[in-house]
C-alpha positions as a Markdown table, in Angstrom:
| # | Residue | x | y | z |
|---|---|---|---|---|
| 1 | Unk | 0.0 | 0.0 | 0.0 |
| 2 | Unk | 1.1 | 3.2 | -0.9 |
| 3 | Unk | -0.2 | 7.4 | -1.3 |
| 4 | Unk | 0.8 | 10.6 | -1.3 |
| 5 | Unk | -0.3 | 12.7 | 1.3 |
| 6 | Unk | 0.6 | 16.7 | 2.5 |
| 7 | Unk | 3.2 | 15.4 | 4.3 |
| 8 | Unk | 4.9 | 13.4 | 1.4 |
| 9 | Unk | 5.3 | 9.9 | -0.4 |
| 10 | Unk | 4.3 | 7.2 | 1.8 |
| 11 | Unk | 4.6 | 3.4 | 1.9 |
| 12 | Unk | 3.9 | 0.2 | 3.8 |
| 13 | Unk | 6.9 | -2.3 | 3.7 |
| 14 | Unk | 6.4 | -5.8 | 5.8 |
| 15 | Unk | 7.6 | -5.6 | 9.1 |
| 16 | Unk | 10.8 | -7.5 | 10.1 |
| 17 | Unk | 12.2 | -8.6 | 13.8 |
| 18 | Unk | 14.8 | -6.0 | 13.8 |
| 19 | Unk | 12.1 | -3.7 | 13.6 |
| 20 | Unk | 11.0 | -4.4 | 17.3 |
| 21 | Unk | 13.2 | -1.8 | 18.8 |
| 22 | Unk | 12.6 | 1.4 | 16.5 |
| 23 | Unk | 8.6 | 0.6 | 17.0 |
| 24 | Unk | 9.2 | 0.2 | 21.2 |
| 25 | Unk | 10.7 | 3.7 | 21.0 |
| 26 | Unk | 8.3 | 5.6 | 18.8 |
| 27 | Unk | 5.3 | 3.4 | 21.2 |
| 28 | Unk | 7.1 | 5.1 | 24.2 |
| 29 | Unk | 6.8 | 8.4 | 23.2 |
| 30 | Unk | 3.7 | 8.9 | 21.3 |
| 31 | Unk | 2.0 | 6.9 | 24.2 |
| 32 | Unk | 4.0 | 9.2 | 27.1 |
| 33 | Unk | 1.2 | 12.1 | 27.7 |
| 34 | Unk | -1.5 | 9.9 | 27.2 |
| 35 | Unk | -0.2 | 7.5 | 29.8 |
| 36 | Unk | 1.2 | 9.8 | 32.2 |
| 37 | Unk | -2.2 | 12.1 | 32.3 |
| 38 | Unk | -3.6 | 8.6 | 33.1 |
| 39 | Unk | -1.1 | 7.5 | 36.0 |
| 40 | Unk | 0.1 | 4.4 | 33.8 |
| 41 | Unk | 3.3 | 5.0 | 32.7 |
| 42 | Unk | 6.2 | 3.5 | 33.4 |
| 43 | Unk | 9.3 | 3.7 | 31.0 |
| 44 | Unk | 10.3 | 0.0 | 31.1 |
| 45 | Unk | 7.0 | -1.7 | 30.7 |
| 46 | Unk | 5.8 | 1.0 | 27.7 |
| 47 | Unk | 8.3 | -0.5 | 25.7 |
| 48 | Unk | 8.3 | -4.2 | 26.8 |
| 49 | Unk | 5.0 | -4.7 | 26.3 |
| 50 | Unk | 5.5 | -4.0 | 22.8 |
| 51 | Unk | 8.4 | -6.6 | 22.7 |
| 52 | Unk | 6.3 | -8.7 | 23.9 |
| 53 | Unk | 3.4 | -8.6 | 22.0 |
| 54 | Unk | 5.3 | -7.4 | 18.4 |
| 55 | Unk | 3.8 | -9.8 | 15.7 |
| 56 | Unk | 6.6 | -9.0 | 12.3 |
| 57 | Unk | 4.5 | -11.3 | 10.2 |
| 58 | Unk | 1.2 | -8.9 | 10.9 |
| 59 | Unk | 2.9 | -5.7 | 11.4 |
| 60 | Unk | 3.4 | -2.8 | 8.2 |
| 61 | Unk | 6.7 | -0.3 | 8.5 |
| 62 | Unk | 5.4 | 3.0 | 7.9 |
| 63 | Unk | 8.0 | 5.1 | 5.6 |
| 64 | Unk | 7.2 | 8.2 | 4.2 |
| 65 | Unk | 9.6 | 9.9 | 1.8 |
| 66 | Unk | 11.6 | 6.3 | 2.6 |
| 67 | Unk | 11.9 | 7.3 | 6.1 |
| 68 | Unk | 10.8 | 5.2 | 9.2 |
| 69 | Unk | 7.3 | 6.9 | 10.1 |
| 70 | Unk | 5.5 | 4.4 | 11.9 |
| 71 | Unk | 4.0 | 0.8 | 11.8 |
| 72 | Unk | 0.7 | -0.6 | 12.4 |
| 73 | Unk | -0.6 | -4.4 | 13.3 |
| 74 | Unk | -3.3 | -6.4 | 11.5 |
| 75 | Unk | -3.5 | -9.4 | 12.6 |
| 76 | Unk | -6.2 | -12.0 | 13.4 |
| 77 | Unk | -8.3 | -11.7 | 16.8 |
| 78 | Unk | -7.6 | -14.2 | 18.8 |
| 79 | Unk | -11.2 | -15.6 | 18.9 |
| 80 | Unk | -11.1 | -16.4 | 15.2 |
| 81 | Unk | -13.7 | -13.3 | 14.8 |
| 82 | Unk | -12.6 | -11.1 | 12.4 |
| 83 | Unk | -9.4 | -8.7 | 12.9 |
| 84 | Unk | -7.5 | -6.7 | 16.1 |
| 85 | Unk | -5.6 | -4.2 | 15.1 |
| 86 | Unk | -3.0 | -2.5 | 17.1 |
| 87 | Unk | 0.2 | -0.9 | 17.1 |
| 88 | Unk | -0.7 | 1.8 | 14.8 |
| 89 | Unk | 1.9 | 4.5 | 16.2 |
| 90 | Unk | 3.2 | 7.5 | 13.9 |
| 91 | Unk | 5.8 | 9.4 | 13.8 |
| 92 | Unk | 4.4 | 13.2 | 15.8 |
| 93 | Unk | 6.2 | 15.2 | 12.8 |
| 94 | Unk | 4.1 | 12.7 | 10.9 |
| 95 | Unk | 0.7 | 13.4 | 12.8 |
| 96 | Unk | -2.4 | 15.8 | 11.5 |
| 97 | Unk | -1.7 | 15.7 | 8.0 |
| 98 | Unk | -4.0 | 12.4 | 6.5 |
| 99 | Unk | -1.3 | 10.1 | 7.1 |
| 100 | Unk | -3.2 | 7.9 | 9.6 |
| 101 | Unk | -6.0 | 8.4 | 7.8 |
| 102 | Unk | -4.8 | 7.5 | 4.0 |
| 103 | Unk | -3.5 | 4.0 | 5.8 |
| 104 | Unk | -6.6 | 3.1 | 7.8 |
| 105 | Unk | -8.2 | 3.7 | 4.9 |
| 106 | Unk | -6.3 | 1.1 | 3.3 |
| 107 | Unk | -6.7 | -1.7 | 6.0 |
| 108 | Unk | -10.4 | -1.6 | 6.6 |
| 109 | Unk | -10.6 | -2.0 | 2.7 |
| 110 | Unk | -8.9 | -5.1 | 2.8 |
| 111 | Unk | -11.0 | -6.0 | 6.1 |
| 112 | Unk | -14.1 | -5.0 | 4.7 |
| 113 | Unk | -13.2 | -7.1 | 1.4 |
| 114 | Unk | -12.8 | -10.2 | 3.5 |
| 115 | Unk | -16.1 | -8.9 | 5.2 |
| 116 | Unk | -14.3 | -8.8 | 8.7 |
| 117 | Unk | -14.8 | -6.8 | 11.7 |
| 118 | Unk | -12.0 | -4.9 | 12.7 |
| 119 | Unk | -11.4 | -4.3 | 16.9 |
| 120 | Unk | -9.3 | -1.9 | 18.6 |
| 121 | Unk | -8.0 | -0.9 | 21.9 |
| 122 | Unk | -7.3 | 2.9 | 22.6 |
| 123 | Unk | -6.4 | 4.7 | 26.0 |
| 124 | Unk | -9.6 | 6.9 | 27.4 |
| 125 | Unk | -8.9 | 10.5 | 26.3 |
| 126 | Unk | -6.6 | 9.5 | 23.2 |
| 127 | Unk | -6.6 | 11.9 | 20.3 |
| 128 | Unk | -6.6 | 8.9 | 18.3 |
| 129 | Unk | -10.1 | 7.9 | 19.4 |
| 130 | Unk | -11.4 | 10.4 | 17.2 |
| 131 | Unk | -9.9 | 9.3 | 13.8 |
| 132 | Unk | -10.9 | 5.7 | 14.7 |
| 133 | Unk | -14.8 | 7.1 | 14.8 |
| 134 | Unk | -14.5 | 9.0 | 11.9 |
| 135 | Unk | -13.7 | 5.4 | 10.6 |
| 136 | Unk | -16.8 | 4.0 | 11.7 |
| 137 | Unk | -15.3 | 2.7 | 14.8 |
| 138 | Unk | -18.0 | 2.2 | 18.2 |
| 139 | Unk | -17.4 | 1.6 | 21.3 |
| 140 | Unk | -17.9 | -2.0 | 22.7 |
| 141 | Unk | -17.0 | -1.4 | 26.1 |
| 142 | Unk | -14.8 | 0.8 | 28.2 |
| 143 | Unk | -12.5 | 1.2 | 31.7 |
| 144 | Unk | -10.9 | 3.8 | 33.2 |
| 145 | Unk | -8.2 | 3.2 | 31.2 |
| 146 | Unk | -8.8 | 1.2 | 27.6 |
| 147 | Unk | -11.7 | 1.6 | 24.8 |
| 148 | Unk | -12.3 | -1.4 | 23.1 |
| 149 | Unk | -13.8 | 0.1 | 19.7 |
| 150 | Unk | -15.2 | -2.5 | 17.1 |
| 151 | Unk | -16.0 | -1.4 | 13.3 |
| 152 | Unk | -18.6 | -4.3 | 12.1 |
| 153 | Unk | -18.0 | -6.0 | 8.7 |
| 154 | Unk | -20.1 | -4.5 | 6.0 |
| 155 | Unk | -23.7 | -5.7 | 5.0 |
| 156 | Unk | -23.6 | -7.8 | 2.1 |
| 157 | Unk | -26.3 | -6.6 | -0.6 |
């Protein structure tokens, strides 16, 4: 997948396992305010977990103008229903100018072609919350802390 956007050329090149440690960086820092303002973060774990949990086989490399950007996870919920995505983290320099919006574009396409729902988890009071409801995204069920958002597979007909 690939577009142009205000902010330049972008692309989407597979993920690889030496990407794990420029992802738990740019996860640490676009997560920090949002973390913080909720009393969660905690400089270690913000990038563990993402160790952790990185999936290369599922996850895109964001590079706009051929330049890391970013990276975002489709991969298969684990109840066999439909898609979780995760790990969509750009690049602040990158932020406010379509980007995010061009690629989930993109992925709910492909989603929406398999006729898949798509879930998502995002932290209570995320700016982020907002371009995943402008993408049809609802909320399932909430916490103090996490949204779980779902985007149902389109009707057929």
């Amino acid at each position: 997948m690939y577009g142009e956007t205000k902010h330049g050329n972008w692309s989407l090149r597979p993920g690889a396992a030496d990407d794990v440690e420029p992802v738990a960086e740019l996860r640490a820092a676009v997560m920090r305010d949002d973390l913080v303002r909720l009393g969660r973060y905690d400089e270690h774990r913000v990038r563990q977990r993402l160790r952790e949990g990185f999936s290369p086989a599922h996850t895109s490399v964001i590079e706009v103008d051929g330049a890391f950007a970013g990276c975002v996870t489709l991969r298969p919920a684990g109840n066999g229903e439909g898609l979780y995505l995760e790990h969509f983290y750009l690049d602040p320099a990158t932020q406010g100018r379509g980007l995010g919006t061009a690629i989930l574009r993109g992925l709910l396409a492909r989603a929406d072609e398999a006729s898949l729902p798509v879930r998502l988890q995002v932290l209570q009071g995320s700016a982020a919350r907002r371009l995943y409801e402008r993408a049809g995204f609802t909320v399932e069920h909430e916490d103090p802390v996490d949204v779980m958002m779902v985007r149902e597979a389109p009707v057929a007909g």
